[in-house]
Gaussian input, Z-matrix of N, CA and C with variables (Angstrom, degrees):
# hf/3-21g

backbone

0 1
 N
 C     1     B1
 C     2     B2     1     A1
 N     3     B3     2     A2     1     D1
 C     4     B4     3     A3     2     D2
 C     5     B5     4     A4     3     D3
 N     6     B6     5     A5     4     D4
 C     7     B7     6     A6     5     D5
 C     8     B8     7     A7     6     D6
 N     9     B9     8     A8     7     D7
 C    10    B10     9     A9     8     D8
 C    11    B11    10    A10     9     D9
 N    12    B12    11    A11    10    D10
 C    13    B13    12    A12    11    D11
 C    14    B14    13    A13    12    D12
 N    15    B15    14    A14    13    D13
 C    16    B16    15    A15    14    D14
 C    17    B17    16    A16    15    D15
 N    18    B18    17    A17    16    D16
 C    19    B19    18    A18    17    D17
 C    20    B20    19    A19    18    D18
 N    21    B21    20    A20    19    D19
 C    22    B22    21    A21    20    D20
 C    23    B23    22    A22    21    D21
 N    24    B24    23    A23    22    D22
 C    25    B25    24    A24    23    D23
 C    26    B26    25    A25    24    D24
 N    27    B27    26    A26    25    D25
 C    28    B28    27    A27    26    D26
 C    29    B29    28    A28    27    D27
 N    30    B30    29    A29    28    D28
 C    31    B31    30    A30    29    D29
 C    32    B32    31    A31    30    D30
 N    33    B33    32    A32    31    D31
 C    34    B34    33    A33    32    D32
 C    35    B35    34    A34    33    D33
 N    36    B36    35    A35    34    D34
 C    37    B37    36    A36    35    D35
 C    38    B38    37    A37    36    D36
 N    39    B39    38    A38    37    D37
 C    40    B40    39    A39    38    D38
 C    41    B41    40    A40    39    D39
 N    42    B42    41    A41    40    D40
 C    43    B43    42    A42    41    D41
 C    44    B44    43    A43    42    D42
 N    45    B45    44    A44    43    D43
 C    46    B46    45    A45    44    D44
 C    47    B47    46    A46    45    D45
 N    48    B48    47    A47    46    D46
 C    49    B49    48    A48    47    D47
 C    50    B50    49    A49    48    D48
 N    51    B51    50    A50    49    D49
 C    52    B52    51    A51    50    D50
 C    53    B53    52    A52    51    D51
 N    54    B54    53    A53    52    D52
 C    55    B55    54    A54    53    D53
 C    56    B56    55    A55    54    D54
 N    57    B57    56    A56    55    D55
 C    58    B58    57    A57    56    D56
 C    59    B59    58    A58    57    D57
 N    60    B60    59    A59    58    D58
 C    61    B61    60    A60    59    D59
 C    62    B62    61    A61    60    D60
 N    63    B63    62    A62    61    D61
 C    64    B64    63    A63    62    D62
 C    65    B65    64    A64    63    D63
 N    66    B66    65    A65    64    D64
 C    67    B67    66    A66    65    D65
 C    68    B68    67    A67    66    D66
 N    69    B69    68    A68    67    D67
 C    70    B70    69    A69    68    D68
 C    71    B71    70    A70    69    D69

   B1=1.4672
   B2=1.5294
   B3=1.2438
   B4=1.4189
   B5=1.4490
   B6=1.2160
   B7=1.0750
   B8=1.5229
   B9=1.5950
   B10=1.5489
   B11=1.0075
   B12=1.1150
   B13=1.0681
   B14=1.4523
   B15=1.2863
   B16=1.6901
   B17=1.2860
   B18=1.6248
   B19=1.8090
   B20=1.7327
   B21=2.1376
   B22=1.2840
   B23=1.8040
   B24=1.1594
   B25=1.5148
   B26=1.1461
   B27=1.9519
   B28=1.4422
   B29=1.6050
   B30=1.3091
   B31=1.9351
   B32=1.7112
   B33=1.8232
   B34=1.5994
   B35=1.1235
   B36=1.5118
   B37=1.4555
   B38=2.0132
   B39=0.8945
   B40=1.8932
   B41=1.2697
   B42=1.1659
   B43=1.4030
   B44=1.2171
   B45=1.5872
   B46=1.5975
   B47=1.7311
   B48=1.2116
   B49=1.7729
   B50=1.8075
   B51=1.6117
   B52=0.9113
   B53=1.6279
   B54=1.3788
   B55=1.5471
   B56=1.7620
   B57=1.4988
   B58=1.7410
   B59=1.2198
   B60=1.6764
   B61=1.5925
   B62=1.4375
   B63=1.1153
   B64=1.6361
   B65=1.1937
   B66=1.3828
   B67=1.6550
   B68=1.1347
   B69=1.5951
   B70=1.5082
   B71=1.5836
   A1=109.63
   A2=116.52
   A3=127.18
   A4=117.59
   A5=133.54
   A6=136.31
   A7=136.39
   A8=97.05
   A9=133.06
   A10=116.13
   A11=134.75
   A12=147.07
   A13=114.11
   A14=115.07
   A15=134.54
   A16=104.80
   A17=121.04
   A18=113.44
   A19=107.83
   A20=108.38
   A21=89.69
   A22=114.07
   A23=110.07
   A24=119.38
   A25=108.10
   A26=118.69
   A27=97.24
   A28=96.89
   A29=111.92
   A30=106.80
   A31=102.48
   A32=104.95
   A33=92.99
   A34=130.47
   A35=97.98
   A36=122.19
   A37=110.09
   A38=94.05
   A39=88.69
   A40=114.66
   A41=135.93
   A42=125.88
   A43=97.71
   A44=127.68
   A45=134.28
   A46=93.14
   A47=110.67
   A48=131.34
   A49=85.62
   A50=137.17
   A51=119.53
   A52=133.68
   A53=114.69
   A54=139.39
   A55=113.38
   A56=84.96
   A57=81.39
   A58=104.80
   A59=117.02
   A60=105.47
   A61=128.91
   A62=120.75
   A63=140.51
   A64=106.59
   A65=119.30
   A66=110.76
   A67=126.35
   A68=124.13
   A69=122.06
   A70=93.50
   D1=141.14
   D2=169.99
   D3=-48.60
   D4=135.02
   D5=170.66
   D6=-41.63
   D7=-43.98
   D8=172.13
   D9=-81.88
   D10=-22.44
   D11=-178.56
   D12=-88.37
   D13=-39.76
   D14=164.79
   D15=-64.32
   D16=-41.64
   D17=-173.44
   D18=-79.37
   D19=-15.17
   D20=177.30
   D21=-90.73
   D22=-6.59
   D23=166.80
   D24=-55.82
   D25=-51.11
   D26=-158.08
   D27=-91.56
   D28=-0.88
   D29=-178.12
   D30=-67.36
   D31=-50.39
   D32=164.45
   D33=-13.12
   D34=-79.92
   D35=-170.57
   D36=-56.39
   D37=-49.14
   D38=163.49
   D39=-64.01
   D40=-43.38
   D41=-168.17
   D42=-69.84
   D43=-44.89
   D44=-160.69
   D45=-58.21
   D46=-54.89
   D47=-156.33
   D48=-66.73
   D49=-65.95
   D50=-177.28
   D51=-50.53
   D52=-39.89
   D53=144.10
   D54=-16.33
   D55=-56.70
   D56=-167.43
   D57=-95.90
   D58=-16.16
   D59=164.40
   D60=-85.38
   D61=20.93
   D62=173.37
   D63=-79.21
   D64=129.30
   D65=150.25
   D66=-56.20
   D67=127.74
   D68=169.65
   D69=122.43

């Protein structure tokens, strides 16, 4: 697997995780 492609998997996964750790 691409490298970049692996950092945009795990950026998903942070953005998703920050998302749901927000109030509201």
């Amino acid at each position: 697997m691409h490298p970049l492609r692996r950092a945009v998997e795990i950026n998903k996964r942070l953005f998703v995780a920050v998302l749901y750790l927000l109030p509201g």
